[in-house]
N, C-alpha and C positions, 0 to 999 in steps of 0.2 A: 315555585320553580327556582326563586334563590338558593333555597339550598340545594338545589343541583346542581346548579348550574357555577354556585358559588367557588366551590372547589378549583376546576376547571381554570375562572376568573381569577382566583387569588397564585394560584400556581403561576400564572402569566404572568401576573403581577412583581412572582417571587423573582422569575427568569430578571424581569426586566430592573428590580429595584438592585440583583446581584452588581447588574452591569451599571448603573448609575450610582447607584449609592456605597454600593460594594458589601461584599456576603457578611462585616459582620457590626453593620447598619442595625440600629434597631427596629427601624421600618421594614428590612428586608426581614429577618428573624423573624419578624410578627404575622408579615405573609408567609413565610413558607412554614409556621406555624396554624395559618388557618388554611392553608391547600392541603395539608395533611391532615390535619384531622374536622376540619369544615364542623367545628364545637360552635354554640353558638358563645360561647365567651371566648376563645379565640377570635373570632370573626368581627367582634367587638372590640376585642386591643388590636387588631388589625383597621381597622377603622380609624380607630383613635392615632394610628402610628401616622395613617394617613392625611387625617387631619392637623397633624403636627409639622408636617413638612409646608415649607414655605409654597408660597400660591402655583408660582414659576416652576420648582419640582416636582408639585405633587400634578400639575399639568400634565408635565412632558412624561411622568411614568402613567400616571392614566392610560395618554394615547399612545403611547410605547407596548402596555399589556394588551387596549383593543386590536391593536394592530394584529400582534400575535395571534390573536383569537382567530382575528380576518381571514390572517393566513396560511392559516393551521384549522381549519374547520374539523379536520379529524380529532381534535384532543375533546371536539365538542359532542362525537358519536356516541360515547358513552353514555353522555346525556341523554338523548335521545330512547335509547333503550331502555333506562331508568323509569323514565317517564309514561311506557307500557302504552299498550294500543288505545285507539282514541276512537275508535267503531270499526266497523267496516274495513274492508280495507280490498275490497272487490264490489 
């Protein structure tokens, strides 16, 4: 379901690394390198950008990106349908 769902997640991530860190952050480049093409070796230097940010930033963009997700459940419909029926559904 990661890789569904990841896209989605790292996009949010992109939004929010732009406004914190600013659009030409190596951290932000790395996410909005894996919202677009959701590769798994993007999604890996995207990790690692993450990991590289000090404890305190890479916090506050975490809960910065879930937020986004929270409140924006529509960027997550996609997903949804991706993901194809699950039985029944009557």
């Amino acid at each position: 379901m990661f890789d569904i769902v990841g896209k989605p997640l790292f996009a949010a991530l992109a939004t929010c690394a732009d406004h914190q860190l600013g659009s030409g952050h190596a951290c932000t480049k790395a996410l909005r390198q894996a919202a677009a093409s959701g590769a798994r070796e993007d999604v890996a230097i995207a990790e690692d950008a993450l990991r590289a940010l000090p404890d305190e930033a890479r916090e506050a963009l975490m809960a910065a990106g879930h937020r986004v997700l929270r409140e924006n459940p529509a960027s997550l419909l996609g997903v949804l349908d991706a993901m194809g029926p699950r039985g029944k559904l009557h």
